[in-house]
N, C-alpha and C positions, 0 to 999 in steps of 0.2 A: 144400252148405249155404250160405245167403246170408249175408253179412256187410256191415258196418257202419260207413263214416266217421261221428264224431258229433265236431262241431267246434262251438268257442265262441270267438267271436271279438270283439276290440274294437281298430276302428279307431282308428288314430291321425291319420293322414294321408290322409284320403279321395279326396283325388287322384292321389297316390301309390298305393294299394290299386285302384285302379280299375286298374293295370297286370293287376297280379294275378287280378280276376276276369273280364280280358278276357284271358289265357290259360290260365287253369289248367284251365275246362271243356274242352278239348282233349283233356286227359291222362284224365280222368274218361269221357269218352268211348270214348276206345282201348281202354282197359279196361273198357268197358261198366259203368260208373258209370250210376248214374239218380239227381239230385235227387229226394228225398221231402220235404225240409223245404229253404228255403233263405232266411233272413231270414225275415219276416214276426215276426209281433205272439209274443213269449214273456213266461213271468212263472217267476221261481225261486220254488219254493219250500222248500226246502232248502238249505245249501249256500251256495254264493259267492254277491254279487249278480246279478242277470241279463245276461249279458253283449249287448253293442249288436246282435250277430250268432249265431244256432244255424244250424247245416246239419248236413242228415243226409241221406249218399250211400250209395244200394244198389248193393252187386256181387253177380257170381253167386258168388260163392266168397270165403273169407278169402285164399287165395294171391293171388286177382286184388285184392282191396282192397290189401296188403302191397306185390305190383307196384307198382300206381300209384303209391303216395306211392314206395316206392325206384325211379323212374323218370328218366332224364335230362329227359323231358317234364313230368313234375311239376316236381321240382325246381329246374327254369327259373323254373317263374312261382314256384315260392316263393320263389326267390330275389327275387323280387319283393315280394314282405310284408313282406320283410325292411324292421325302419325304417318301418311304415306300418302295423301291427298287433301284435298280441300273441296268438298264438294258441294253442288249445289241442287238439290234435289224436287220438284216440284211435279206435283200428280195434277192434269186435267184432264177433263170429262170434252169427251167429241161433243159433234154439233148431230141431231140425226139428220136421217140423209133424207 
């Protein structure tokens, strides 16, 4: 069953952050991540303000989503966010079809 990065992100440090999404698609990759959403135009309507950044990455599996973020490959470029965003990170599991 496929599963679900859904990330809200607001930069702080856009130069700084640019580390980060020049390697973290790497790790997204390994594990057969796929961009469905990544930045573009959002609007909250519920909930906290809209934050500057949405991404939402498909794996084939909740274990492969989990992978990635506990990866030394992820965890590299996050260490790169670090000080440059503020983010909000949550893994779910689709419904099957």
């Amino acid at each position: 069953m496929k599963a679900y990065w859904i990330a809200h992100v607001d930069v702080t440090d856009p130069v700084h952050y640019q580390q980060y999404t020049q390697r973290a698609p790497a790790a997204f990759q390994a594990y057969g991540g796929r961009f469905l959403a990544r930045g573009g135009r959002s609007e909250a309507m519920e909930g906290r303000p809209t934050p500057q950044r949405s991404v939402v990455i498909e794996f084939d599996s909740y274990d492969q989503a989990v992978a990635c973020y506990r990866s030394d490959l992820y965890q590299q470029a996050c260490g790169l966010r670090q000080g440059a965003a503020c983010a909000e990170v949550i893994i779910v599991e689709g419904v099957a079809p």
